[in-house]
LUMGUTI-693432 format. One record per residue: residue number from 1; y, x, z of N, C-alpha, C, O in turn. Coordinates in Angstrom, 2 decimals. Layout:
! LUMGUTI-693432
resi->NUM&n.Y->Y&n.X->X&n.Z->Z&ca.Y->Y&ca.X->X&ca.Z->Z&c.Y->Y&c.X->X&c.Z->Z&o.Y->Y&o.X->X&o.Z->Z
...
//
This chain:
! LUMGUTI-693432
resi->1&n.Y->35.11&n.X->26.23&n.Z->-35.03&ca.Y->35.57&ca.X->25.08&ca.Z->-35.77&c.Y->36.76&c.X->24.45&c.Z->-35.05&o.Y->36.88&o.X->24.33&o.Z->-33.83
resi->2&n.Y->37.85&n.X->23.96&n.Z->-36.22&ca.Y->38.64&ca.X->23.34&ca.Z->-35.52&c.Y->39.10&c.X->22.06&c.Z->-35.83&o.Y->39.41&o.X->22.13&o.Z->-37.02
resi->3&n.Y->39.29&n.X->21.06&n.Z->-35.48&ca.Y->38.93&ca.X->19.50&ca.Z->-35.63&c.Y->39.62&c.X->18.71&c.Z->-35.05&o.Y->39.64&o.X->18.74&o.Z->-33.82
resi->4&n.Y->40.52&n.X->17.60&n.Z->-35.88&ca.Y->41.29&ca.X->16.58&ca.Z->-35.40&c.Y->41.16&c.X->15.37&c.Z->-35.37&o.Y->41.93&o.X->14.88&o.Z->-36.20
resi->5&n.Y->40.60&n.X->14.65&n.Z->-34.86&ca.Y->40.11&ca.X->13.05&ca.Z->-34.75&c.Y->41.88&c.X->12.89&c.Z->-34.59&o.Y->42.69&o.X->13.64&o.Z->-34.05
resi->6&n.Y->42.06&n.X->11.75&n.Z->-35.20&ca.Y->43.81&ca.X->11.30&ca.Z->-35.54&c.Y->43.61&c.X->10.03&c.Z->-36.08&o.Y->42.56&o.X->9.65&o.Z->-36.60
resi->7&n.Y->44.87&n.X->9.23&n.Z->-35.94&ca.Y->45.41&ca.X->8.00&ca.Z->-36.84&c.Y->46.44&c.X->9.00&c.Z->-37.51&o.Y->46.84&o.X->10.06&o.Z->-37.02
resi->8&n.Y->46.86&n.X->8.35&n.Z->-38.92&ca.Y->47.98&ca.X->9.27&ca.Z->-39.98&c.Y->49.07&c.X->8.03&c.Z->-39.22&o.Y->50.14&o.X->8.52&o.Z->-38.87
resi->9&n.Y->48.93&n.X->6.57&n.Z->-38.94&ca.Y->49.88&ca.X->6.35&ca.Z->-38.79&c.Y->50.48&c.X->6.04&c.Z->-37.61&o.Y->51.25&o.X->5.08&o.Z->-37.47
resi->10&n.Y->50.15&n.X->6.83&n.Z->-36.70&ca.Y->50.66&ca.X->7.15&ca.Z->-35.30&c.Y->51.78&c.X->7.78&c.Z->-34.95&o.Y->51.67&o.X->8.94&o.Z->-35.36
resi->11&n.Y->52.93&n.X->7.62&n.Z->-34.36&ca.Y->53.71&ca.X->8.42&ca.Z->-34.52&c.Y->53.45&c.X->9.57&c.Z->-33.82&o.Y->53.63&o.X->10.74&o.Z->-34.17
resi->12&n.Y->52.87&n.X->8.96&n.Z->-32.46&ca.Y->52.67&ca.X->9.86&ca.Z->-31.55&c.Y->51.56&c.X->11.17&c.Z->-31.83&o.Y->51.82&o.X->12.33&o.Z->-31.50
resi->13&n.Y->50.06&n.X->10.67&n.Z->-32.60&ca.Y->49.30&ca.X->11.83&ca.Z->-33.61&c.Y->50.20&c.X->12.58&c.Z->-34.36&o.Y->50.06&o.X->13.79&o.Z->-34.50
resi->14&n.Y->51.07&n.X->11.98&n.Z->-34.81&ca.Y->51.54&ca.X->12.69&ca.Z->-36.23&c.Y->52.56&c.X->13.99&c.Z->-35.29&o.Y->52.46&o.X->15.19&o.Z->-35.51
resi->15&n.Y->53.48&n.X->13.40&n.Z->-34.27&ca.Y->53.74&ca.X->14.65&ca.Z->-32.92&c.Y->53.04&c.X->15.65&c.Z->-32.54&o.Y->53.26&o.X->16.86&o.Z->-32.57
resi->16&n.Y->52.32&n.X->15.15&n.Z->-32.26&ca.Y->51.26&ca.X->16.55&ca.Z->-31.39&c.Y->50.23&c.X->17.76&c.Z->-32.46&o.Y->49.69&o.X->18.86&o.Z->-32.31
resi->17&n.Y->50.39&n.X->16.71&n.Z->-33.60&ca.Y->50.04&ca.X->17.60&ca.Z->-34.58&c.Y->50.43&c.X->18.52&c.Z->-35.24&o.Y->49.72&o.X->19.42&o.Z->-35.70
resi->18&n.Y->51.91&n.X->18.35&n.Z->-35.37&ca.Y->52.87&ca.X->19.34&ca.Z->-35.46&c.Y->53.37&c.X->20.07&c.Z->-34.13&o.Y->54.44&o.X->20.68&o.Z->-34.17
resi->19&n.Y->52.53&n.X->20.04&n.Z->-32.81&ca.Y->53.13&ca.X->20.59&ca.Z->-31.76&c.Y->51.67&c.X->21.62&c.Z->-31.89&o.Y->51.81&o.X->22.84&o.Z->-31.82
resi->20&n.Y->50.65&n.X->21.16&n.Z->-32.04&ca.Y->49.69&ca.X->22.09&ca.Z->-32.01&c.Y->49.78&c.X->23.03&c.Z->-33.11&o.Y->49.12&o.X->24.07&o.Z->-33.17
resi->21&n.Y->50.59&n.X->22.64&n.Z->-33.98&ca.Y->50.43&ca.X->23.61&ca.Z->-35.37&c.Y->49.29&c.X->23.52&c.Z->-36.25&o.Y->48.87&o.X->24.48&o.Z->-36.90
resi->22&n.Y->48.75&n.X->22.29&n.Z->-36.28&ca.Y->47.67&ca.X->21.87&ca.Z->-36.93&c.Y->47.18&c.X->22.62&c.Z->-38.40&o.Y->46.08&o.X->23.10&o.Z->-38.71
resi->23&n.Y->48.07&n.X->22.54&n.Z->-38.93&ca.Y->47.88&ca.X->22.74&ca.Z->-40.53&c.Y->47.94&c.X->24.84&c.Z->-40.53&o.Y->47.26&o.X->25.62&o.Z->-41.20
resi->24&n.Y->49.02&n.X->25.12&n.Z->-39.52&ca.Y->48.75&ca.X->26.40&ca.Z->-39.30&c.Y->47.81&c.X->27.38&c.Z->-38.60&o.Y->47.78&o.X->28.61&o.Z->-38.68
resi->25&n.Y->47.22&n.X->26.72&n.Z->-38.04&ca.Y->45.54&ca.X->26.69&ca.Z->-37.50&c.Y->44.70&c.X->26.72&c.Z->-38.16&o.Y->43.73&o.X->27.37&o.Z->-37.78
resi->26&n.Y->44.64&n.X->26.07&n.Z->-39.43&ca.Y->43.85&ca.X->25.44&ca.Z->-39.98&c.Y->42.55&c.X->24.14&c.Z->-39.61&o.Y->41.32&o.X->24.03&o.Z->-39.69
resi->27&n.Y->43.51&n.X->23.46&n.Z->-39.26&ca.Y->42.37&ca.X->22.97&ca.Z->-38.59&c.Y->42.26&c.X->21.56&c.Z->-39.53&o.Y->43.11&o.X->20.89&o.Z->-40.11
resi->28&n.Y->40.26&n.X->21.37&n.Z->-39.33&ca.Y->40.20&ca.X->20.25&ca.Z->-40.22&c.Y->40.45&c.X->18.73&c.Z->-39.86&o.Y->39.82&o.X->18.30&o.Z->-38.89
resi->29&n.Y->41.21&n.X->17.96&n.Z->-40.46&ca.Y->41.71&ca.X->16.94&ca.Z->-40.09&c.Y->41.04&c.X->15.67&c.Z->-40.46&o.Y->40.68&o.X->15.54&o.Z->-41.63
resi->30&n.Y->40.74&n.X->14.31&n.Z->-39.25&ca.Y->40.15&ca.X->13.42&ca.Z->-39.82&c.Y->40.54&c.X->11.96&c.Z->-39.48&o.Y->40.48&o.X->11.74&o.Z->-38.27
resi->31&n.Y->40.95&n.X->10.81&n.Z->-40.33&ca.Y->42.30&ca.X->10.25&ca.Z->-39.89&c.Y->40.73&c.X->9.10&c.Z->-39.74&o.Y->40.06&o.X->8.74&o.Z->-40.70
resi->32&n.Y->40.49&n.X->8.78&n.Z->-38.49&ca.Y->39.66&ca.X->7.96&ca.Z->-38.55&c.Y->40.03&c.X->6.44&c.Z->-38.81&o.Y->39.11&o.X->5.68&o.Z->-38.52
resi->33&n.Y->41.09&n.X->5.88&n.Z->-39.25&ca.Y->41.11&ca.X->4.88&ca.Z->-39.98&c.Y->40.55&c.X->4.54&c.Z->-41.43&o.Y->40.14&o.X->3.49&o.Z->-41.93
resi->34&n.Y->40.69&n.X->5.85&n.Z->-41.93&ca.Y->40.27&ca.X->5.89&ca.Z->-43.23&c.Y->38.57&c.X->6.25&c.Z->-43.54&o.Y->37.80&o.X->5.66&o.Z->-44.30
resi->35&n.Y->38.31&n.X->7.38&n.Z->-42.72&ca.Y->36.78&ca.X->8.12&ca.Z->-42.60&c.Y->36.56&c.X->7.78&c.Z->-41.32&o.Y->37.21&o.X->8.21&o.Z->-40.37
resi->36&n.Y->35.72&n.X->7.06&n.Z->-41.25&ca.Y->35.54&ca.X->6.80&ca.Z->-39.90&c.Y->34.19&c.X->7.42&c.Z->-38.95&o.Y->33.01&o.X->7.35&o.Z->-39.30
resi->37&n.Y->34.66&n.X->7.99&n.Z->-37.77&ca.Y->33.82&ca.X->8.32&ca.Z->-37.07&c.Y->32.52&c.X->8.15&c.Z->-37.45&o.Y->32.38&o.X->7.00&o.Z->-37.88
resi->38&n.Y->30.89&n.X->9.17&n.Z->-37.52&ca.Y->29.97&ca.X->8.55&ca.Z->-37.50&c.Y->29.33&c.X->8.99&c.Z->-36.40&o.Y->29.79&o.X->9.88&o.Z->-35.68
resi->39&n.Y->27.87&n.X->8.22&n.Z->-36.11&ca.Y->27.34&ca.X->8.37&ca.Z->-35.20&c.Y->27.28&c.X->9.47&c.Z->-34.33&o.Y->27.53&o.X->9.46&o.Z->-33.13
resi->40&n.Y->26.78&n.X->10.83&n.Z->-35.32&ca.Y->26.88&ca.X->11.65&ca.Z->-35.25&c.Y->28.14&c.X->12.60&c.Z->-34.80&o.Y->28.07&o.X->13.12&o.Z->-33.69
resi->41&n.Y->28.73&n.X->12.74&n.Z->-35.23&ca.Y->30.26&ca.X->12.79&ca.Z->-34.74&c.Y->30.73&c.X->12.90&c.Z->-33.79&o.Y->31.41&o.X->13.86&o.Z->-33.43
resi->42&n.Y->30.27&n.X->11.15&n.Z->-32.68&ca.Y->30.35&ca.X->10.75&ca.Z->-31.70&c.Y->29.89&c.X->11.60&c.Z->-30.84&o.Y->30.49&o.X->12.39&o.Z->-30.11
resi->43&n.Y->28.33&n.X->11.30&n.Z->-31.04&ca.Y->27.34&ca.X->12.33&ca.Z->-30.27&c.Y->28.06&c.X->13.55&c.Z->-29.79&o.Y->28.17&o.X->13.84&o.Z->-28.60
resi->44&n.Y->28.51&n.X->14.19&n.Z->-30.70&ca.Y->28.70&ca.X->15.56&ca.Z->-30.47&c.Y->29.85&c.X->15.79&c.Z->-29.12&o.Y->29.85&o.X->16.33&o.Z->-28.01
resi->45&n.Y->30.72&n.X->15.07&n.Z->-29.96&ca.Y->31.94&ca.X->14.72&ca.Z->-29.25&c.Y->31.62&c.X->14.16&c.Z->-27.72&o.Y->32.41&o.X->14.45&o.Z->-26.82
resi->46&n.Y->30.38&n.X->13.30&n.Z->-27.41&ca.Y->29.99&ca.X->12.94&ca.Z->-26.11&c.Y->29.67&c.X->14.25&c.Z->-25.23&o.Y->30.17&o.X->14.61&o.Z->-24.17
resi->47&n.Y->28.63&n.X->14.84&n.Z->-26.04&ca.Y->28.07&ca.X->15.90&ca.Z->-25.48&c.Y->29.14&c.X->17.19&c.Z->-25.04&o.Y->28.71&o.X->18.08&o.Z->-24.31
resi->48&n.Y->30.39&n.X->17.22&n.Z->-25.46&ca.Y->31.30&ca.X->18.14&ca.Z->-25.38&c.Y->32.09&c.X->17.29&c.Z->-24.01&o.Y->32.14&o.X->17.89&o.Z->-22.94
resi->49&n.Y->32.53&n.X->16.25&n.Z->-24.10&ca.Y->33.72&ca.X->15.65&ca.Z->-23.20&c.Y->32.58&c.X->15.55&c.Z->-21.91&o.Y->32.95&o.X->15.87&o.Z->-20.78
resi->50&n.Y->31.44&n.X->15.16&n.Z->-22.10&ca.Y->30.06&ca.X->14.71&ca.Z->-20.86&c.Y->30.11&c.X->13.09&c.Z->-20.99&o.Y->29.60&o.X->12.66&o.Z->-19.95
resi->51&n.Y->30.50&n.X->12.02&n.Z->-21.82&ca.Y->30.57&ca.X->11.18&ca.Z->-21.31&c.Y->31.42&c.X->10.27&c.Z->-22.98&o.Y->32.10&o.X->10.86&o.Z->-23.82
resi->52&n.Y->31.10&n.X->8.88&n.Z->-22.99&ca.Y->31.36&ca.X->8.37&ca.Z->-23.94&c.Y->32.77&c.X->7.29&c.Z->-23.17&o.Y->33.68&o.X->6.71&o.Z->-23.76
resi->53&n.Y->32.57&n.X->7.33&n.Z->-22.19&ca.Y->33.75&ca.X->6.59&ca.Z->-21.24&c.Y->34.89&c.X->7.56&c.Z->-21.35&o.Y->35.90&o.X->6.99&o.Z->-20.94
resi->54&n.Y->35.15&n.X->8.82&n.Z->-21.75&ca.Y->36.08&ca.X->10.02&ca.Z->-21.92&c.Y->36.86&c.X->9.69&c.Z->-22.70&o.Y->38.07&o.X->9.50&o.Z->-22.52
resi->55&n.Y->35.82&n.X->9.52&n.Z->-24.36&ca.Y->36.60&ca.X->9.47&ca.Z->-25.33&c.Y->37.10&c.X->7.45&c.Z->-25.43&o.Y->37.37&o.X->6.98&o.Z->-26.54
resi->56&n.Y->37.12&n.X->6.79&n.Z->-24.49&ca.Y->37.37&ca.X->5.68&ca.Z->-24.85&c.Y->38.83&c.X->5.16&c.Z->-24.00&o.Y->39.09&o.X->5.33&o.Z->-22.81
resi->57&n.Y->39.47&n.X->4.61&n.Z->-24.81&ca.Y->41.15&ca.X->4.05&ca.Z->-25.13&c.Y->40.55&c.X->2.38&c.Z->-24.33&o.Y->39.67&o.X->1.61&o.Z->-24.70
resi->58&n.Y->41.49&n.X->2.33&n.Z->-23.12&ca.Y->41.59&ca.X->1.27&ca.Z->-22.68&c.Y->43.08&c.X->0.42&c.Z->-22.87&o.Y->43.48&o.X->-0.64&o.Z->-22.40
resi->59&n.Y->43.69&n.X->1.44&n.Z->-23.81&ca.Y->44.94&ca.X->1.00&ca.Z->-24.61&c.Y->45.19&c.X->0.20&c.Z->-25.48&o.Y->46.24&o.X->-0.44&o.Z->-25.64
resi->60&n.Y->43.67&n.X->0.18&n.Z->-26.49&ca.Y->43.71&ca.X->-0.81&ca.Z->-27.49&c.Y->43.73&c.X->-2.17&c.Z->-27.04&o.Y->43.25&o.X->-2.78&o.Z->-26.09
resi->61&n.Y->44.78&n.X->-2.55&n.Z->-28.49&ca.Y->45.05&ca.X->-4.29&ca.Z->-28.16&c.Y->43.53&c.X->-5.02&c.Z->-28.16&o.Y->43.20&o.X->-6.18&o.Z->-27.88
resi->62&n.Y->43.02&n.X->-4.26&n.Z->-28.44&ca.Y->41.52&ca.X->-5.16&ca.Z->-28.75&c.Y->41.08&c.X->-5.39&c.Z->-27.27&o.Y->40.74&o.X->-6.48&o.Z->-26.80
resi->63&n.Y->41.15&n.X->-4.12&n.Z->-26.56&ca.Y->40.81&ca.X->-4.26&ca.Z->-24.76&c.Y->40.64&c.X->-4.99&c.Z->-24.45&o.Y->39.60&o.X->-5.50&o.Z->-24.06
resi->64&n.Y->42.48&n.X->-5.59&n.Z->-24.59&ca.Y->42.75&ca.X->-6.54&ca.Z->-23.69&c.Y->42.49&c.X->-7.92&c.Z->-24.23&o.Y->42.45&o.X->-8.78&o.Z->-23.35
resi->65&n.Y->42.28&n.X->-8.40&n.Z->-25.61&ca.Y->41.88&ca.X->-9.30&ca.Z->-26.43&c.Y->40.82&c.X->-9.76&c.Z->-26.25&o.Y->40.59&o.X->-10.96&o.Z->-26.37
resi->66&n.Y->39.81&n.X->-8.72&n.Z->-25.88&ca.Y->38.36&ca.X->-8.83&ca.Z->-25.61&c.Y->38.00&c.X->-9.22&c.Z->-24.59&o.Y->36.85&o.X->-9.54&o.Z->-24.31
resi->67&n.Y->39.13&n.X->-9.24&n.Z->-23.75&ca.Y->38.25&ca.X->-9.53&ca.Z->-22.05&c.Y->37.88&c.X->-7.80&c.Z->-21.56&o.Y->38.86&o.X->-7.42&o.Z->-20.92
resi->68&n.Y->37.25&n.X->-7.12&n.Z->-21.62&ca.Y->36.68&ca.X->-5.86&ca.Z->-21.91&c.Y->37.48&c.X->-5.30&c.Z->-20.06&o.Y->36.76&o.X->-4.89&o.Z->-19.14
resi->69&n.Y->38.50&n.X->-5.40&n.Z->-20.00&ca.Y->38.64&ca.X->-4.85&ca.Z->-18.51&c.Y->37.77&c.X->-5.86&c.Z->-17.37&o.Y->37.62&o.X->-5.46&o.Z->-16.22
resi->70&n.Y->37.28&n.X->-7.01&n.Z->-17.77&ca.Y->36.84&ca.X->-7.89&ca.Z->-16.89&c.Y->35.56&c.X->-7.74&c.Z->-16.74&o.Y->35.01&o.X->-8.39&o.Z->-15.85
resi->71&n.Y->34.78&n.X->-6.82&n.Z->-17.60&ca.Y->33.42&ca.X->-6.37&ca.Z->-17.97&c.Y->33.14&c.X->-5.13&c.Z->-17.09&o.Y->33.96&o.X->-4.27&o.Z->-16.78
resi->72&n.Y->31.64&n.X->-5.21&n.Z->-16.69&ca.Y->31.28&ca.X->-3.47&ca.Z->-16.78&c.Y->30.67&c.X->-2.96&c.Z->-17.85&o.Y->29.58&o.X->-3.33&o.Z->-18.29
resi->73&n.Y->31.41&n.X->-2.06&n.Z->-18.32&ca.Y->30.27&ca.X->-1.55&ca.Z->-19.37&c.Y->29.80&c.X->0.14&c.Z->-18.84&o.Y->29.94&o.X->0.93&o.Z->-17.91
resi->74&n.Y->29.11&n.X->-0.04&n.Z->-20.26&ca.Y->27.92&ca.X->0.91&ca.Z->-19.83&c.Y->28.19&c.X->1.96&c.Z->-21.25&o.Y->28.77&o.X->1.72&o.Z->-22.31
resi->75&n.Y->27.40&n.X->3.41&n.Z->-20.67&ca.Y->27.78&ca.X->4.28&ca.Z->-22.20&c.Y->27.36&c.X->3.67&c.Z->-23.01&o.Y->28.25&o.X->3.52&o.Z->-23.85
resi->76&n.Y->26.30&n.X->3.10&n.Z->-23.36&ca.Y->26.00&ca.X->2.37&ca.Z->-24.72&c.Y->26.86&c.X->1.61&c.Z->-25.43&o.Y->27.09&o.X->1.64&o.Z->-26.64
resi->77&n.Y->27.63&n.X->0.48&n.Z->-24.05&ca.Y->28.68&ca.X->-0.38&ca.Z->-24.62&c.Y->30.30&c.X->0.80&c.Z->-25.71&o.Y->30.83&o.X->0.72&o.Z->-26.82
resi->78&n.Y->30.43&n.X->1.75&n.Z->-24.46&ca.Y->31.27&ca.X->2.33&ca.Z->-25.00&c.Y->31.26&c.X->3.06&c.Z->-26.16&o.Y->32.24&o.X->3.13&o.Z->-26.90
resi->79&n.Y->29.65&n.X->3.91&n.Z->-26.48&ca.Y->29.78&ca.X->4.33&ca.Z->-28.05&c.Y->29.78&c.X->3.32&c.Z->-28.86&o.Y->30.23&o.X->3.46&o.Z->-30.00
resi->80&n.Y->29.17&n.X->1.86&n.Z->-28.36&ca.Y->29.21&ca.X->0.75&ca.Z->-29.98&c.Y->30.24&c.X->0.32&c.Z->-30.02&o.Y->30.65&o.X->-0.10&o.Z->-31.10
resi->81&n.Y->31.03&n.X->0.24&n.Z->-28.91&ca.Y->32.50&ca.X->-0.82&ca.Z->-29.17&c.Y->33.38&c.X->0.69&c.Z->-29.65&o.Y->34.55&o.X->0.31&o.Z->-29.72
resi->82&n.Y->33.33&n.X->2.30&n.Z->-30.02&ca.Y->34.26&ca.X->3.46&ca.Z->-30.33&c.Y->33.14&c.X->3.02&c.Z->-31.99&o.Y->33.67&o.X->2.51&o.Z->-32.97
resi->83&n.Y->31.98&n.X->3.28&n.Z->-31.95&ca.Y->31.58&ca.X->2.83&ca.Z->-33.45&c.Y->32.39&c.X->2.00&c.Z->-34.42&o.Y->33.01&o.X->2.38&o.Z->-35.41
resi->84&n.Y->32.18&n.X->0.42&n.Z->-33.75&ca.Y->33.03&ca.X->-0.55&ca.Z->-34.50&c.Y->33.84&c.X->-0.95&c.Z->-34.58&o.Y->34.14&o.X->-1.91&o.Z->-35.29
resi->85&n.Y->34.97&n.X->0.05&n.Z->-33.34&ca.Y->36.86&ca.X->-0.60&ca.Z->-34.10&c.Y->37.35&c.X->0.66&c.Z->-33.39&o.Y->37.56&o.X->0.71&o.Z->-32.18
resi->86&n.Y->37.58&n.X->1.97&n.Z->-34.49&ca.Y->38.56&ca.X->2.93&ca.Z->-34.76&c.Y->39.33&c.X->2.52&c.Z->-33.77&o.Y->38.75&o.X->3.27&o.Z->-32.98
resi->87&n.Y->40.18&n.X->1.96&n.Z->-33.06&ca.Y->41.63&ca.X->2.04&ca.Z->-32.14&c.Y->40.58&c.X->1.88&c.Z->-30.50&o.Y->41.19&o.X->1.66&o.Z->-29.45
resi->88&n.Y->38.85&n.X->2.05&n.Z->-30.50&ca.Y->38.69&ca.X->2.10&ca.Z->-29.29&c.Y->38.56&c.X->4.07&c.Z->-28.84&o.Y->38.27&o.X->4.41&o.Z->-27.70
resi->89&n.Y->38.83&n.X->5.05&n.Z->-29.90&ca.Y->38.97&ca.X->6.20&ca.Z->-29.83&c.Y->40.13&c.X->6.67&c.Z->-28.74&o.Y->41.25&o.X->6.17&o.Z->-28.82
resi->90&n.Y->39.91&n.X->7.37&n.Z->-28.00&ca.Y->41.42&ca.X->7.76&ca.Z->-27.60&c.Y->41.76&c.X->8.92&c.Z->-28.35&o.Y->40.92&o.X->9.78&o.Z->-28.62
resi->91&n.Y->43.02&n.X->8.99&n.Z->-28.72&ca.Y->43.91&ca.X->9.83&ca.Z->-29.43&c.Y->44.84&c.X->11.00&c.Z->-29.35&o.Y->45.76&o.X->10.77&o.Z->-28.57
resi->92&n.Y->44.87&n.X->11.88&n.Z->-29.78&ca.Y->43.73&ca.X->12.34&ca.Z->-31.04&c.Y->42.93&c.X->13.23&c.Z->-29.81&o.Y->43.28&o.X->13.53&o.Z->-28.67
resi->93&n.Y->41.52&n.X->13.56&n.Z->-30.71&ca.Y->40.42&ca.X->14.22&ca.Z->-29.82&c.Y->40.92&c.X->15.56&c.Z->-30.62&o.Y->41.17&o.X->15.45&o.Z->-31.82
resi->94&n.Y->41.03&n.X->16.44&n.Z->-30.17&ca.Y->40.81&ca.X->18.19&ca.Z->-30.78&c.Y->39.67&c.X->18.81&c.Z->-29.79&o.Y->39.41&o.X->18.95&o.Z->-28.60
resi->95&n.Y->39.07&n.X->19.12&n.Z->-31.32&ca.Y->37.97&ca.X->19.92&ca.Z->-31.14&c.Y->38.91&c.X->21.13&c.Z->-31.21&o.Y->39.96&o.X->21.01&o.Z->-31.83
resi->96&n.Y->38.57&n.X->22.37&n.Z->-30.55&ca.Y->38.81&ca.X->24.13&ca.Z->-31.05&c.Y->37.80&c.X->24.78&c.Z->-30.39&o.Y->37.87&o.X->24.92&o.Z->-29.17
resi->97&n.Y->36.45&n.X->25.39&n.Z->-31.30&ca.Y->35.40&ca.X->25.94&ca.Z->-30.86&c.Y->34.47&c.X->25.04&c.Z->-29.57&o.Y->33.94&o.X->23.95&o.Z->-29.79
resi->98&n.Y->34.44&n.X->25.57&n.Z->-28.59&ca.Y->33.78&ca.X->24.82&ca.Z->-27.47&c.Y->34.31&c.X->24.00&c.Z->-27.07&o.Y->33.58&o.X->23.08&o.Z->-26.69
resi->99&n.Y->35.60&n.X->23.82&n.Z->-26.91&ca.Y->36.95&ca.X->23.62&ca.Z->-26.30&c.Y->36.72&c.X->21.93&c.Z->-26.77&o.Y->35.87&o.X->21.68&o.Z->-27.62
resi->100&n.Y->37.63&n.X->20.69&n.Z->-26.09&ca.Y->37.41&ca.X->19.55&ca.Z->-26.55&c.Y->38.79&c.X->19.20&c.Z->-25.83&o.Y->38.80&o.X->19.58&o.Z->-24.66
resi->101&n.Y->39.77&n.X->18.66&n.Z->-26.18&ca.Y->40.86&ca.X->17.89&ca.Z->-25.81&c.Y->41.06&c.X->16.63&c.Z->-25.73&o.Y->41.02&o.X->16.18&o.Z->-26.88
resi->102&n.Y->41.30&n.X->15.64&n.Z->-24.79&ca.Y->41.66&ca.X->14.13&ca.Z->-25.50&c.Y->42.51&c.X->13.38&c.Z->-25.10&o.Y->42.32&o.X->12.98&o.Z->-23.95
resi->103&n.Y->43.30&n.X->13.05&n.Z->-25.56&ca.Y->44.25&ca.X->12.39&ca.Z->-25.70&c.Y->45.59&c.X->12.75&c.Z->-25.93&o.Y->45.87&o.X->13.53&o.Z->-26.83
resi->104&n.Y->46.66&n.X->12.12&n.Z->-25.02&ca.Y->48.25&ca.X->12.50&ca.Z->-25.63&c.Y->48.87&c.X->12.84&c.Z->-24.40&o.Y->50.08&o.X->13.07&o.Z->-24.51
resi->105&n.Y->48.28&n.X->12.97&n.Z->-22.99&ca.Y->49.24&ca.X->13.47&ca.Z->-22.07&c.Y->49.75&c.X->14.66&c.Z->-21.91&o.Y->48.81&o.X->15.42&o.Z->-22.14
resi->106&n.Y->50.80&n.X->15.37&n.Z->-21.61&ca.Y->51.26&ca.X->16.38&ca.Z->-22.23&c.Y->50.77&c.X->17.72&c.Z->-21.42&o.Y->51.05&o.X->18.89&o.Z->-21.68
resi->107&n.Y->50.07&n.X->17.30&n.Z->-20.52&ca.Y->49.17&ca.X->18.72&ca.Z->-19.79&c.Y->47.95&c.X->18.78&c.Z->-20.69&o.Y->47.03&o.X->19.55&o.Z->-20.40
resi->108&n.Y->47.90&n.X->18.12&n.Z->-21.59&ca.Y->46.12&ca.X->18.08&ca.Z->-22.01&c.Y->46.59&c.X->18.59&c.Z->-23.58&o.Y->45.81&o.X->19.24&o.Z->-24.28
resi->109&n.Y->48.31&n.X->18.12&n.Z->-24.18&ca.Y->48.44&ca.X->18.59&ca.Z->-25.62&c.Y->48.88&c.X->20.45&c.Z->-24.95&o.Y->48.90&o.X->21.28&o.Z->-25.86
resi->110&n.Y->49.00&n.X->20.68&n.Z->-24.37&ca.Y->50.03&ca.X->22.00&ca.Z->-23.82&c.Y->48.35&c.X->23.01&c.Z->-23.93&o.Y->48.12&o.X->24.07&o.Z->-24.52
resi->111&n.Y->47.13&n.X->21.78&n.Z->-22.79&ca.Y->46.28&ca.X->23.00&ca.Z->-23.12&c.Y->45.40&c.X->23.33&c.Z->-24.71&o.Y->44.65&o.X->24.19&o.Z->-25.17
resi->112&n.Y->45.92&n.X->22.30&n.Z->-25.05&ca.Y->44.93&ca.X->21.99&ca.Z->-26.76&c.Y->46.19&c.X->23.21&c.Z->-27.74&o.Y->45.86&o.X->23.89&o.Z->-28.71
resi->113&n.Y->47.48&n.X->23.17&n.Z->-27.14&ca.Y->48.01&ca.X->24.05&ca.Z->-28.26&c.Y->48.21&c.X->25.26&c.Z->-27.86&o.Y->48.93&o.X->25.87&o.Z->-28.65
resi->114&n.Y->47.71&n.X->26.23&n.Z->-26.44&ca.Y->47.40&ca.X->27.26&ca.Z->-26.39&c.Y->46.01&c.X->27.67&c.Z->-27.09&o.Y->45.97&o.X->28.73&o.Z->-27.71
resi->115&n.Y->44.81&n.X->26.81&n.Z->-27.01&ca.Y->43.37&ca.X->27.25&ca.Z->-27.21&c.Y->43.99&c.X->27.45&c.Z->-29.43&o.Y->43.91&o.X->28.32&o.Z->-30.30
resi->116&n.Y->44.40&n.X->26.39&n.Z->-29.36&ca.Y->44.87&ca.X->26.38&ca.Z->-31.04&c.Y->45.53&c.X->28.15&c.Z->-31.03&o.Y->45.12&o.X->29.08&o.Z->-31.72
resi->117&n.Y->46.16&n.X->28.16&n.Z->-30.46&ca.Y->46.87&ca.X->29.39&ca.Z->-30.61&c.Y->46.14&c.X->30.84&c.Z->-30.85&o.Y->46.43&o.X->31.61&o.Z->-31.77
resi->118&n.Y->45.11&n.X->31.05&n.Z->-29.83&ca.Y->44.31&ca.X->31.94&ca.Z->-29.47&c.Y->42.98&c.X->31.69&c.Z->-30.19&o.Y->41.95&o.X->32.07&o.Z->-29.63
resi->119&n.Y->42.92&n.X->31.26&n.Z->-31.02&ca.Y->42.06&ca.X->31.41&ca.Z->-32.13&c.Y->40.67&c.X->30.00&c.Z->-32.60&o.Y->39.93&o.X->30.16&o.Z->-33.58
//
């Protein structure tokens, strides 16, 4: 399976998506602003990265809005606060088979668009 956790209106998603060759992959795409992550989803996605602190964006304006760097949190905190506001995702997650990618630094899109490549 191949799988894109994304914002459509990112510029930077909408980049790497065309760097991975997304659509020529075939890979299935999911703009979590619109469909949003479910529980389930998450889970999986935890169980692949090891950790719910992986997939979480200390980028969002909400972060820093929240206080949230001044906190400890805990995995629980981090799957409910990636549950209830889409921009605590970091971006974009690619799934390819076992394989799990996350985010936008360009050693991590370089290895997400070889595994894309190779099947």
């Amino acid at each position: 399976m191949k799988k894109i956790y994304h914002l459509a209106n990112c510029d930077t998603c909408q980049r790497i998506l065309k760097e991975v060759n997304a659509k020529e992959a075939g890979c299935q795409l999911q703009d979590i602003k619109t469909e949003k992550i479910t529980p389930e989803q998450l889970d999986q996605l935890r169980e692949m990265a090891g950790s719910y602190e992986a997939l979480f964006s200390r980028n969002a304006m909400k972060y820093r809005s929240m206080n949230l760097k001044d906190k400890q949190l805990s995995e629980a905190d981090y799957r409910a606060l990636i549950l209830e506001e889409y921009t605590f995702l970091k971006r974009p997650v690619i799934v390819s088979g076992k394989a799990i990618f996350i985010g936008n630094a360009p050693s991590v899109v370089a290895l997400a668009k070889a595994a894309m490549a190779n099947g």
